[in-house]
C-alpha positions as CSV (number, residue, x, y, z in Angstrom):
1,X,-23.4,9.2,-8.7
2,X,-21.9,8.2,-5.5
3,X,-19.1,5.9,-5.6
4,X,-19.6,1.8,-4.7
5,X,-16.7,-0.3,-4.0
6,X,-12.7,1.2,-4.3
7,X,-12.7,0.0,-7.6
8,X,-15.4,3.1,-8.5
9,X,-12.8,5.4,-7.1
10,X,-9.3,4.1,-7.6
11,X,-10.3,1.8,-10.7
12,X,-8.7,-1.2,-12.3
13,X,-5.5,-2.3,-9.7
14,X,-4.2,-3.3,-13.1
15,X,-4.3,0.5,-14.7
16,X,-2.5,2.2,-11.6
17,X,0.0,4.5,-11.6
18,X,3.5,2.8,-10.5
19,X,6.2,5.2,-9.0
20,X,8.2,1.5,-8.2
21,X,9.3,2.4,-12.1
22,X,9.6,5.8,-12.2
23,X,5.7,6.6,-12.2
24,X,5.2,4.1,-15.0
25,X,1.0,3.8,-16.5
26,X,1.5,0.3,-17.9
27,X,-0.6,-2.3,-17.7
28,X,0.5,-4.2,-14.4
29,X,-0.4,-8.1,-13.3
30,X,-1.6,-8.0,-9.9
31,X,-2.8,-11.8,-9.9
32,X,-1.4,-12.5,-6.3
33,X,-1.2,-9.2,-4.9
34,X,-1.4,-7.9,-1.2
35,X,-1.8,-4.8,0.5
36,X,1.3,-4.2,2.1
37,X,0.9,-0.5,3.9
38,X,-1.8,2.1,2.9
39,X,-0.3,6.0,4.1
40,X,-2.6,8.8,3.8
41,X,-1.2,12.3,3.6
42,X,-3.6,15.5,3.0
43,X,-5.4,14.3,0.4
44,X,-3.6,11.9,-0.9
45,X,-3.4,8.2,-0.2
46,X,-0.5,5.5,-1.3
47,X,-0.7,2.1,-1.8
48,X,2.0,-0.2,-1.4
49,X,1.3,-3.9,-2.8
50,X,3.8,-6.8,-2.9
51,X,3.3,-10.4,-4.4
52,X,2.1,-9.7,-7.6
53,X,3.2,-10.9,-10.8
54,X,4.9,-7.7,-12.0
55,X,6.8,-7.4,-8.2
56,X,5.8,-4.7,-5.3
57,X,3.6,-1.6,-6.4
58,X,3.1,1.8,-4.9
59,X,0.8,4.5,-6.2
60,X,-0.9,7.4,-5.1
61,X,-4.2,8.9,-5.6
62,X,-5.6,12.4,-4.7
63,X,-8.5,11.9,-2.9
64,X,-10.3,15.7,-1.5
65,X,-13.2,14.2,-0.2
66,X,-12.5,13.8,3.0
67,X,-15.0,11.2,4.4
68,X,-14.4,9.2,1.1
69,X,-10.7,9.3,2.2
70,X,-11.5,7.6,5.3
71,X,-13.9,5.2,3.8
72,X,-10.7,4.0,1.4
73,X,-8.5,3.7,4.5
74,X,-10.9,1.2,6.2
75,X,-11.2,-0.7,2.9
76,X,-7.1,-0.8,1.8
77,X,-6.0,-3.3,4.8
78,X,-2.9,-3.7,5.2
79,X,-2.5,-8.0,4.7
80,X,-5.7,-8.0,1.9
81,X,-5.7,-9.3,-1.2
82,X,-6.1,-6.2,-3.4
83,X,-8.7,-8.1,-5.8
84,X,-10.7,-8.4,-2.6
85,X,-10.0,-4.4,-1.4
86,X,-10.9,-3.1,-4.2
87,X,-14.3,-5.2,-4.4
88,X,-14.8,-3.4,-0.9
89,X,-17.9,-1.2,-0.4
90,X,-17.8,2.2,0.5
């Protein structure tokens, strides 16, 4: 099944990994959050969110597929709310 939105893919904001505090897999409050910077690097991508309720974010995701990589760049924009990117269709 192919994936939907960024939510198919990276799941719940509120269930990613958080290397802010030391790779922690809590649950984290992201009412308020914005995409700060998205960096891609072979397959991985990071996301670095600020304004939530739990303070700045940044995770990472291995993504191989490499188109689907690109499809999640144009969706995580730097300035978005990350309820909204993640609603974002791929």
């Amino acid at each position: 099944m192919e994936a939907k939105t960024v939510r198919d893919v990276l799941g719940e904001p509120e269930s990613w990994p958080n290397s802010m505090n030391g790779d922690s897999h809590g649950i984290l409050d992201m009412r308020g959050a914005t995409i700060s910077d998205v960096i891609s690097s072979g397959d991985e991508i990071a996301v670095h969110t600020q304004g939530g309720a739990d303070g700045p974010t940044f995770s990472v995701f291995v993504i191989e597929d490499e188109n689907l990589r690109t499809q999640m760049l144009r969706a995580l924009r730097p300035g978005a709310p990350v309820q909204e990117a993640v609603a974002a269709s791929l």
